[in-house]
C-alpha positions as CSV (number, residue, x, y, z in Angstrom):
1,X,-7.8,31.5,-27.3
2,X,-5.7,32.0,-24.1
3,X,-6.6,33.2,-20.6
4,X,-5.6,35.4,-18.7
5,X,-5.7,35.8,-15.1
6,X,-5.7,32.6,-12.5
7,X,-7.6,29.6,-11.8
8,X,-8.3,28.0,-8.9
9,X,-7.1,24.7,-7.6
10,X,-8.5,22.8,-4.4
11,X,-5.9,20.7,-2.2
12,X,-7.6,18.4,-2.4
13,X,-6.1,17.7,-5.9
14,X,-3.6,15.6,-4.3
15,X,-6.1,13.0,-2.9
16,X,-7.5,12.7,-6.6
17,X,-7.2,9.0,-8.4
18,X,-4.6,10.3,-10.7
19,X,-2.3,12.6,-9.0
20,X,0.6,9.8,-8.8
21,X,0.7,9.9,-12.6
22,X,2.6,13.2,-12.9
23,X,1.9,13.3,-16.7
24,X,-2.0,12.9,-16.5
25,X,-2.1,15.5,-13.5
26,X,0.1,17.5,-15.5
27,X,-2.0,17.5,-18.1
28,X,-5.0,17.8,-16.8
29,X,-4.4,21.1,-14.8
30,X,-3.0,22.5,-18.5
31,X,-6.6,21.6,-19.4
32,X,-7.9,23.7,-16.6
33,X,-5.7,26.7,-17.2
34,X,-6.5,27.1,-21.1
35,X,-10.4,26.1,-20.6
36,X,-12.4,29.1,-21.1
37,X,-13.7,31.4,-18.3
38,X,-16.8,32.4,-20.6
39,X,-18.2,31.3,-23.5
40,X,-16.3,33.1,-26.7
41,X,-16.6,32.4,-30.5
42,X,-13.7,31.3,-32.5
43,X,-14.1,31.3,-36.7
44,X,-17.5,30.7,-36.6
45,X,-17.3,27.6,-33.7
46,X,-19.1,28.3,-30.3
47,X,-16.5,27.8,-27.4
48,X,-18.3,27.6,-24.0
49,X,-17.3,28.1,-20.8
50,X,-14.6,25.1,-19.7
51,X,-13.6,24.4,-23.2
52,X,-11.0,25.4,-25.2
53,X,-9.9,24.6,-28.6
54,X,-6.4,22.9,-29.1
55,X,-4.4,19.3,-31.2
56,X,-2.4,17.3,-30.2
57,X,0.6,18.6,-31.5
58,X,-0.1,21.9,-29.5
59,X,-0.5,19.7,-26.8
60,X,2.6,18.2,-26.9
61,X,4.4,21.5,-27.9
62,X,3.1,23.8,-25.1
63,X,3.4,21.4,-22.0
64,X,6.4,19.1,-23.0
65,X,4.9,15.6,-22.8
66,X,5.4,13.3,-25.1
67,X,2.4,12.6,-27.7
68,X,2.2,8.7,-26.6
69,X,1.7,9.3,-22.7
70,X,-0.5,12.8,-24.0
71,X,-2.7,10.2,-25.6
72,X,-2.4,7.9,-22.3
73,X,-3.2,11.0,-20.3
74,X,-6.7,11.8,-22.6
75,X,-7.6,8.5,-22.5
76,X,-7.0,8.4,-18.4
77,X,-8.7,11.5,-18.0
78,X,-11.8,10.2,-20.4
79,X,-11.9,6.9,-18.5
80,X,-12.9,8.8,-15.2
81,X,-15.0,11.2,-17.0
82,X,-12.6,14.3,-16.2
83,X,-12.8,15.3,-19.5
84,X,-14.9,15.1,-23.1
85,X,-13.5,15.9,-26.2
86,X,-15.6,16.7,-30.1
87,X,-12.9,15.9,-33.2
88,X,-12.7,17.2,-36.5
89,X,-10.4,17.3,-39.8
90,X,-9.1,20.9,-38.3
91,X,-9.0,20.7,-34.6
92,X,-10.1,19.2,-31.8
93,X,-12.6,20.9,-28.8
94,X,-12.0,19.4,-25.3
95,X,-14.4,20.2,-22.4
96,X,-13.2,20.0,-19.0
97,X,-16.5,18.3,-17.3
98,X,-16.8,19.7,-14.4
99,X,-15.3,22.6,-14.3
100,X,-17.9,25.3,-12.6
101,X,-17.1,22.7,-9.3
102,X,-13.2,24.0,-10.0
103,X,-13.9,26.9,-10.4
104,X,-17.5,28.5,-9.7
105,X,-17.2,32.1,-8.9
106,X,-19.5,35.1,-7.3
107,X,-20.0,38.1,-9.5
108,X,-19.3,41.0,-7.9
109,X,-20.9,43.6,-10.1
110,X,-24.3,42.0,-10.6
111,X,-25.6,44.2,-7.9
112,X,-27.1,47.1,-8.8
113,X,-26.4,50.5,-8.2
114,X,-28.9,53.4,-7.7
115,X,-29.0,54.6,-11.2
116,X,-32.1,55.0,-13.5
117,X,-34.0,51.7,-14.7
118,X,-34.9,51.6,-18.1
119,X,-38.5,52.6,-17.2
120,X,-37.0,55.6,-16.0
121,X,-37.7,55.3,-12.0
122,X,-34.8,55.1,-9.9
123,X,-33.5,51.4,-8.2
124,X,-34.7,51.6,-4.7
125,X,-33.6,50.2,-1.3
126,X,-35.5,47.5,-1.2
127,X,-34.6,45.9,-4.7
128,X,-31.0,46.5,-3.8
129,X,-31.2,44.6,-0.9
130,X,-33.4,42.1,-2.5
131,X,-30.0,41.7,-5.1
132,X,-27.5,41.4,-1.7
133,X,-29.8,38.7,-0.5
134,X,-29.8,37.0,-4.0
135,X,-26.0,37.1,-4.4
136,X,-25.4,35.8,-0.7
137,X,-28.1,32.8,-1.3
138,X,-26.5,31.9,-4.6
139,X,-22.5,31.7,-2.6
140,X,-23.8,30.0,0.2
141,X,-25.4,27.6,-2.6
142,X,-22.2,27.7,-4.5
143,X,-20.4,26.8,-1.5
144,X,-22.2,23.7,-0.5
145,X,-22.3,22.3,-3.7
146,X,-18.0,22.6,-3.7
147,X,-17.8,20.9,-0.1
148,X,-20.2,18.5,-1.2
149,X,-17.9,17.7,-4.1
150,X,-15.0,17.9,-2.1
151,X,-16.4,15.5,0.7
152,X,-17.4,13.1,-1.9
153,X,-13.8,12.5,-2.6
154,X,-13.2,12.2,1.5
155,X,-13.7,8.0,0.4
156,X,-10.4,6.7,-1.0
157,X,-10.8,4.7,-4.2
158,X,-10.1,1.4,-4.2
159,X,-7.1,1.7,-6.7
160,X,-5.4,4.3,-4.3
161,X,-5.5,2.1,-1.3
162,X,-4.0,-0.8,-3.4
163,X,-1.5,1.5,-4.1
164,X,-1.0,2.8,-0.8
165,X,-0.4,-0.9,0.2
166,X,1.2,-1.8,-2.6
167,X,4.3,1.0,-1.7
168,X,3.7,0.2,2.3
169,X,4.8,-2.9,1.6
170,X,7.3,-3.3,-1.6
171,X,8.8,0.4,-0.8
172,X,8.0,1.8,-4.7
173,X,5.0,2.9,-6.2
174,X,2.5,0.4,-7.8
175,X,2.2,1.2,-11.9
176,X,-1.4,0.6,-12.4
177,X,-3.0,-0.6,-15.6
178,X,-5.9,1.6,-14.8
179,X,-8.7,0.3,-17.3
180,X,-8.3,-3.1,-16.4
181,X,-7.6,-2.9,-12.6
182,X,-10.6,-0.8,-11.9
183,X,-12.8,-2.8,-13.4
184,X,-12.0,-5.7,-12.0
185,X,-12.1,-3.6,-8.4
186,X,-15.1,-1.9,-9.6
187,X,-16.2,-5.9,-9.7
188,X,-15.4,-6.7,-6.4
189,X,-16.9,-3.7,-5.1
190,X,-20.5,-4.8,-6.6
191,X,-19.9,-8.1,-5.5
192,X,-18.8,-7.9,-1.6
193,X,-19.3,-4.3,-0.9
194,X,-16.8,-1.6,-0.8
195,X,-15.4,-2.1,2.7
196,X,-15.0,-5.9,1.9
197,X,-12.6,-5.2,-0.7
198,X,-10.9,-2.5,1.4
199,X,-10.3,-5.4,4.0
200,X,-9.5,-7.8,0.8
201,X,-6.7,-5.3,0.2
202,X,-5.1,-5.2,3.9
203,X,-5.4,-8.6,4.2
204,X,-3.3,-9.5,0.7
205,X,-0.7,-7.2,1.4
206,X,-0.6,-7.9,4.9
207,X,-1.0,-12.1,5.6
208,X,-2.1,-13.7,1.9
209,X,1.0,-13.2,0.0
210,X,3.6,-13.5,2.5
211,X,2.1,-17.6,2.2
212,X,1.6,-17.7,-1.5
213,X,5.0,-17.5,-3.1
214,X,3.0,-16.9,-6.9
215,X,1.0,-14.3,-5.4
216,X,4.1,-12.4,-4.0
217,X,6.1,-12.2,-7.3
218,X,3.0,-11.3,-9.3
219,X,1.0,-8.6,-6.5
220,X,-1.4,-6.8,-8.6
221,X,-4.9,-6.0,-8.9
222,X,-5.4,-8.9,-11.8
223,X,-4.2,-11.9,-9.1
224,X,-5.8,-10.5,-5.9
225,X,-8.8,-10.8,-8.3
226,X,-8.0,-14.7,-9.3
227,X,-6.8,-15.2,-5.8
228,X,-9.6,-13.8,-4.3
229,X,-11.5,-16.7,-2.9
230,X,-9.2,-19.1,-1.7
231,X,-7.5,-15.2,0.1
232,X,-10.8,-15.1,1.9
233,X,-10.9,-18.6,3.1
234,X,-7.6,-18.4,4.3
235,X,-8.4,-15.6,5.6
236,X,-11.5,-17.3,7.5
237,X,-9.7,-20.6,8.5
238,X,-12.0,-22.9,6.0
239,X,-10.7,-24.4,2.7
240,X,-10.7,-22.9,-0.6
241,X,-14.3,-22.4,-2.1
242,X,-15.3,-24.8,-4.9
243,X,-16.3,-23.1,-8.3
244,X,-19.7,-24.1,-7.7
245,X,-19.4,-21.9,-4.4
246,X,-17.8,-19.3,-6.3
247,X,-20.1,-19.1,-8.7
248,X,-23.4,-18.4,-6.4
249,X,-22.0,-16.9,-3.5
250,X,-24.4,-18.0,-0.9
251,X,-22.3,-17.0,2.2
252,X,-21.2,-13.4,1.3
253,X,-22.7,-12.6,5.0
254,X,-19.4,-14.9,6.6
255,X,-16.9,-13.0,4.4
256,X,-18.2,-9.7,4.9
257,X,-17.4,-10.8,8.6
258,X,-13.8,-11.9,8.6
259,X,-11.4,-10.0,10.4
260,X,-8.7,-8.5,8.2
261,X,-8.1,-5.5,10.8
């Protein structure tokens, strides 16, 4: 079932949600390297292109990560839809989602060459250029769709610039519970707005828990979540919101216009 040859591996990588935890990254580029380049058979089962066939024990065995942080890693990787995965009593087929993004690729020998057709006439110039034309449409298509992938990523997630502030301001790296704090970002987000919560996050690291002695000894994602509110009106000069407030949100518009630059 191995590969041979290389794969290809943007720079991008290391602006990717999960590149801080070495054993998901780790794993996930294994996933990339043993993933099929084109579809095979194996004992009967169909094996596509970007999947490859494998357990855990192999796992564990052929990259040298324990089997508790190789579920971890699966689960990670599952959560941000990186990678699928089909079970059975034998073994286990994992599909690397999207992996003609990592790793489309031009044919070089679709062209054709002048040699007889099978209707016996020869291939002229014309459908020869015809083939050029086709194969440099389909790499300039190829092409955009990667940037257009790689731009998407251009827009840091909210989890990587709590992190970044996180370290900015306590020195280490923040250890995210990943499942829970992006959902409750991924609330925020469809609550305020995405550059709201960005500002959210400045302002906690940088003015709300310097004041808030609770905050400061517990900064995560879970109590800028609870602290939210009254972080905002402090943030705005007015008193901590009532739960009636926080319940219907009528003045979104005056928090989306505080100042946490």
């Amino acid at each position: 079932m191995g590969n041979g040859g290389w794969v290809k591996l943007h720079r991008k990588i290391t602006e990717w949600e999960w590149w801080d935890d070495h054993n998901t990254t780790r794993l996930f580029i294994y996933f990339i390297t043993k993933a099929n380049h084109q579809d095979k058979k194996w004992r009967g089962v169909d094996i596509k292109r970007g999947q490859f066939i494998s357990s855990l024990d192999k796992l564990v065995k052929q990259t040298g990560i324990p089997i508790q942080r190789i579920r971890t890693g699966i689960k990670r990787l599952k959560s941000t839809n990186e990678i699928t995965s089909k079970s059975t009593t034998q073994f286990t087929k994992y599909t690397v989602n999207n992996y003609e993004l990592y790793q489309y690729e031009q044919h070089d020998n679709n062209i054709q060459t002048n040699k007889p057709s099978t209707n016996g006439q020869p291939t002229t110039n014309k459908q020869l250029t015809t083939n050029k034309k086709e194969k440099k449409d389909n790499k300039e298509k190829n092409v955009k769709k990667t940037t257009d992938s790689i731009e998407s990523v251009d827009k840091i997630t909210l989890i990587k610039h709590f992190g970044n502030s996180f370290k900015d301001y306590f020195g280490h790296e923040y250890h995210a519970n990943f499942g829970k704090d992006c959902k409750l970002l991924k609330k925020l987000e469809d609550h305020y707005g995405y550059e709201t919560v960005i500002k959210g996050i400045t302002y906690f690291f940088k003015e709300y828990i310097k004041n808030n002695e609770f905050s400061h000894e517990n900064p995560d994602v879970g109590i800028m979540s609870v602290k939210w509110n009254s972080m905002i009106s402090q943030g705005s000069g007015k008193k901590a919101l009532t739960k009636q407030q926080k319940k219907f949100q009528d003045n979104i518009k005056k928090i989306t216009e505080i100042d946490l630059d």
